[in-house]
C-alpha positions in Angstrom: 9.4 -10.1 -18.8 8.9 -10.4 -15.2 7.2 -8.0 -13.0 9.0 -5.6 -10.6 7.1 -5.0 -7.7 8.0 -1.8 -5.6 6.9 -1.2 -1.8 8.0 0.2 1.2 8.2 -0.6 4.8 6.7 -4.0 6.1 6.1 -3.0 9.7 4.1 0.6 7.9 2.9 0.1 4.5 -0.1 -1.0 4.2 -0.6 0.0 0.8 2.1 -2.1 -0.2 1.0 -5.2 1.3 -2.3 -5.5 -0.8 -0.5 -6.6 -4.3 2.8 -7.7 -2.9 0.1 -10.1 -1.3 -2.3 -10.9 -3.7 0.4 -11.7 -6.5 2.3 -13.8 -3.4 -1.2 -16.0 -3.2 -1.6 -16.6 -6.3 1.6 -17.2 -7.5 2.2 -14.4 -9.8 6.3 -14.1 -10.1 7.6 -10.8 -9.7 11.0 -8.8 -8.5 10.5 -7.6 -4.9 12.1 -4.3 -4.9 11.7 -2.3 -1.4 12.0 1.2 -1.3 11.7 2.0 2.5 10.3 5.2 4.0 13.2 7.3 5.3 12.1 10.8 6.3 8.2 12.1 7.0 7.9 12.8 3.2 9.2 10.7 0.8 7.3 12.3 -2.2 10.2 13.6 -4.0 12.3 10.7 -3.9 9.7 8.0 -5.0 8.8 10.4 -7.7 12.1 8.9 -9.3 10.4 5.8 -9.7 6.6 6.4 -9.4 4.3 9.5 -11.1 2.4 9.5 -7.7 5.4 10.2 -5.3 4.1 7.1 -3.6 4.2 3.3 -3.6 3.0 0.5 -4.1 3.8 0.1 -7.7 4.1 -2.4 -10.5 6.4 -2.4 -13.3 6.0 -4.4 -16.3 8.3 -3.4 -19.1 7.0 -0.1 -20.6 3.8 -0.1 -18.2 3.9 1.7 -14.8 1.4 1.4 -12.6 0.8 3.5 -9.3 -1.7 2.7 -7.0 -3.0 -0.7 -5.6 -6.4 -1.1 -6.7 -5.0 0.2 -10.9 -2.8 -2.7 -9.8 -4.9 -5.5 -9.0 -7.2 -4.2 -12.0 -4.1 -4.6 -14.1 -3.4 -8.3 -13.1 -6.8 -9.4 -13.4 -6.9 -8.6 -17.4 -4.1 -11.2 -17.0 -3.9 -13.5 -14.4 -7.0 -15.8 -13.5 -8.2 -15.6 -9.5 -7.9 -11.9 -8.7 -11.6 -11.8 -8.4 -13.7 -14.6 -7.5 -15.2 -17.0 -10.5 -18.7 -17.1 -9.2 -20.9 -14.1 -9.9 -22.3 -13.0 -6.5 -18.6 -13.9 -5.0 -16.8 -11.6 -7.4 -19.5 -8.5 -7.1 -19.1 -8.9 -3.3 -15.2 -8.8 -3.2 -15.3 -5.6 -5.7 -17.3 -3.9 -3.7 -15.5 -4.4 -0.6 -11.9 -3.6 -2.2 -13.4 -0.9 -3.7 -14.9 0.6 -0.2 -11.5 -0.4 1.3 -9.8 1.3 -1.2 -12.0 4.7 -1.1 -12.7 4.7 3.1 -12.1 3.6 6.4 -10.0 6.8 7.3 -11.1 6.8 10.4 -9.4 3.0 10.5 -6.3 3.9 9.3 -5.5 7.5 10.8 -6.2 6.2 14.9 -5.0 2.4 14.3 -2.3 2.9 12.0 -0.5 -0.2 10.6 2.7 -1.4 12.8 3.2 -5.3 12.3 5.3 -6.1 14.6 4.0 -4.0 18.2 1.1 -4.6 20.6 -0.8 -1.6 21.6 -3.2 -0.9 24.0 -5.6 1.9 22.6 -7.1 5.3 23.4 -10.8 5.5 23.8 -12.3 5.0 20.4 -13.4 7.9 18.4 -17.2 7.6 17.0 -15.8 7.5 13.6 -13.5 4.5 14.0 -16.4 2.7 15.8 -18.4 3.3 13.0 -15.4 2.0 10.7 -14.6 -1.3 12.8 -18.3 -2.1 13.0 -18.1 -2.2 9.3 -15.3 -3.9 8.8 -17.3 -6.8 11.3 -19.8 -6.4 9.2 -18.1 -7.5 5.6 -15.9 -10.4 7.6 -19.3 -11.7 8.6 -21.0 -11.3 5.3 -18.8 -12.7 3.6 -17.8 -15.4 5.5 -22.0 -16.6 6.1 -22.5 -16.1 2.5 -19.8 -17.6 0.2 -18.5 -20.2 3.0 -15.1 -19.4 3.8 -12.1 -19.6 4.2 -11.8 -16.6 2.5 -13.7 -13.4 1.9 -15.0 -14.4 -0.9 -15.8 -18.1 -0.5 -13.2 -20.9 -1.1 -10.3 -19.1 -2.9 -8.1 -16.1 -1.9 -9.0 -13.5 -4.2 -8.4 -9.3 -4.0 -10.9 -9.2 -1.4 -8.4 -10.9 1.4 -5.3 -8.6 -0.1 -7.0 -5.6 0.3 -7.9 -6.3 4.0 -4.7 -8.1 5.5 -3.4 -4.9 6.0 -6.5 -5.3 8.4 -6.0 -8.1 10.2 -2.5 -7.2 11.2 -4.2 -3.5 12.7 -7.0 -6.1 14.3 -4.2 -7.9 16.0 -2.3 -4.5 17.1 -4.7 -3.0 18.6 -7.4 -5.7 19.9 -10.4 -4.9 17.6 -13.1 -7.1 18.0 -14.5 -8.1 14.6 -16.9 -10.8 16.5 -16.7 -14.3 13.7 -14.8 -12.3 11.1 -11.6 -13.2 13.5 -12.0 -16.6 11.9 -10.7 -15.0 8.6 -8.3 -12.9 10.3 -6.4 -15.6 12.0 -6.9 -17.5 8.2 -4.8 -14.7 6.5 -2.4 -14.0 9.6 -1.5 -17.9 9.2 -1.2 -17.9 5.4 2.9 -18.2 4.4 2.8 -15.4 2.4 1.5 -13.3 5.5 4.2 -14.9 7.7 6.8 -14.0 5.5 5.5 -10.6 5.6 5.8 -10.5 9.3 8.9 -12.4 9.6 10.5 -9.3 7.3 8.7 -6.7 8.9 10.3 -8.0 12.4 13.6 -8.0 10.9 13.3 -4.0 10.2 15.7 -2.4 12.3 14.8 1.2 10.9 12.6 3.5 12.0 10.8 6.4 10.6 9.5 9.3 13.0 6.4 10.6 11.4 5.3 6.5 11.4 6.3 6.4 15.1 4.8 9.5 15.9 1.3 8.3 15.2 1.9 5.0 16.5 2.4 6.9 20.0 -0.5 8.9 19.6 -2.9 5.6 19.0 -2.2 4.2 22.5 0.8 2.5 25.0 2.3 0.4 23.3 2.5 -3.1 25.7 4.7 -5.3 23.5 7.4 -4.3 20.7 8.7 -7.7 18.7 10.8 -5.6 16.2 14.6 -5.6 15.5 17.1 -3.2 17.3 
């Protein structure tokens, strides 16, 4: 039986990028169902198809999982390369999916994800310097330690999934992630990335609350959506 994959929104969903992503990488087959965000709260209408009210999430027959990281847990009891082969390499990309996963709000409340607009920001608040200076911190780490290209050393593994959604706020915004921008413009130019984007441009909808908070990050200087 094939996978169905549910997610929302390319140009907002963050959360949905990680396993659409990492099973697009490592060629793991699945149905691509989107399910987009049409009003501020969605809750009651994803609850038809997800026990959280909230996406991303994977269907395999009977199973139904909620959540991104229960997701990639769930592929890695079967499908090879969601964590890295070599010990060190694989305790490293856990522990940064799993502080992705759990933190960085102060990352994704004041640079929320918009793929396809340039913005220039508002002062920085102490908490999302803190945040980028961490997120420097694991791009550098991981890159000086395993060898690149990816996070984690030679092969795309959860790691890079869990911190595209990154890369494309990086690129928003203009973070500086001093050498980690090696990785992020590795992932940007990855196909399954572009494809990402290329949707994501195609959007023509738009969703207030999303739009609300882009406004309040900044001015935006350059908007390459749809319509």
């Amino acid at each position: 039986m094939t996978y169905t994959l549910i997610t929302a929104n390319r140009n907002y969903s963050s959360w949905s990028l990680r396993p659409w992503l990492l099973m697009k990488a490592l060629g793991i087959a699945f149905e691509d169902r989107l399910e987009p965000f049409a009003k501020p709260d969605n809750y009651d209408d994803f609850r038809a198809f997800s026990p959280t009210g909230q996406v991303p999430v994977l269907i395999d027959g009977r199973h139904v999982i909620a959540d991104s990281l229960a997701i990639a847990l769930y592929l890695a009891d079967r499908h090879q390369g969601i964590w890295p082969a070599e010990a060190e390499a694989r305790i490293f990309a856990q522990g940064a999916v799993a502080e992705m996963h759990g933190g960085f709000g102060h990352l994704r409340n004041d640079c929320t994800m918009n793929v396809g607009v340039r913005v220039s920001p508002k002062p920085m608040s102490e908490g999302l310097k803190r945040n980028v200076e961490r997120v420097r911190e694991i791009f550098e780490t991981g890159l000086s330690r395993f060898g690149g290209p990816w996070l984690a050393g030679p092969e795309f593994s959860a790691a890079d999934a869990f911190y595209a959604p990154v890369a494309f706020r990086i690129r928003t915004y203009g973070l500086d992630v001093g050498m980690g921008q090696a990785w992020v413009d590795h992932v940007l130019a990855h196909p399954a990335m572009q494809q990402w984007e290329a949707e994501a441009l195609a959007e023509s909808w738009r969703e207030e609350a999303h739009e609300a908070e882009l406004a309040a990050a900044g001015a935006i200087t350059a908007d390459y959506r749809a319509g």
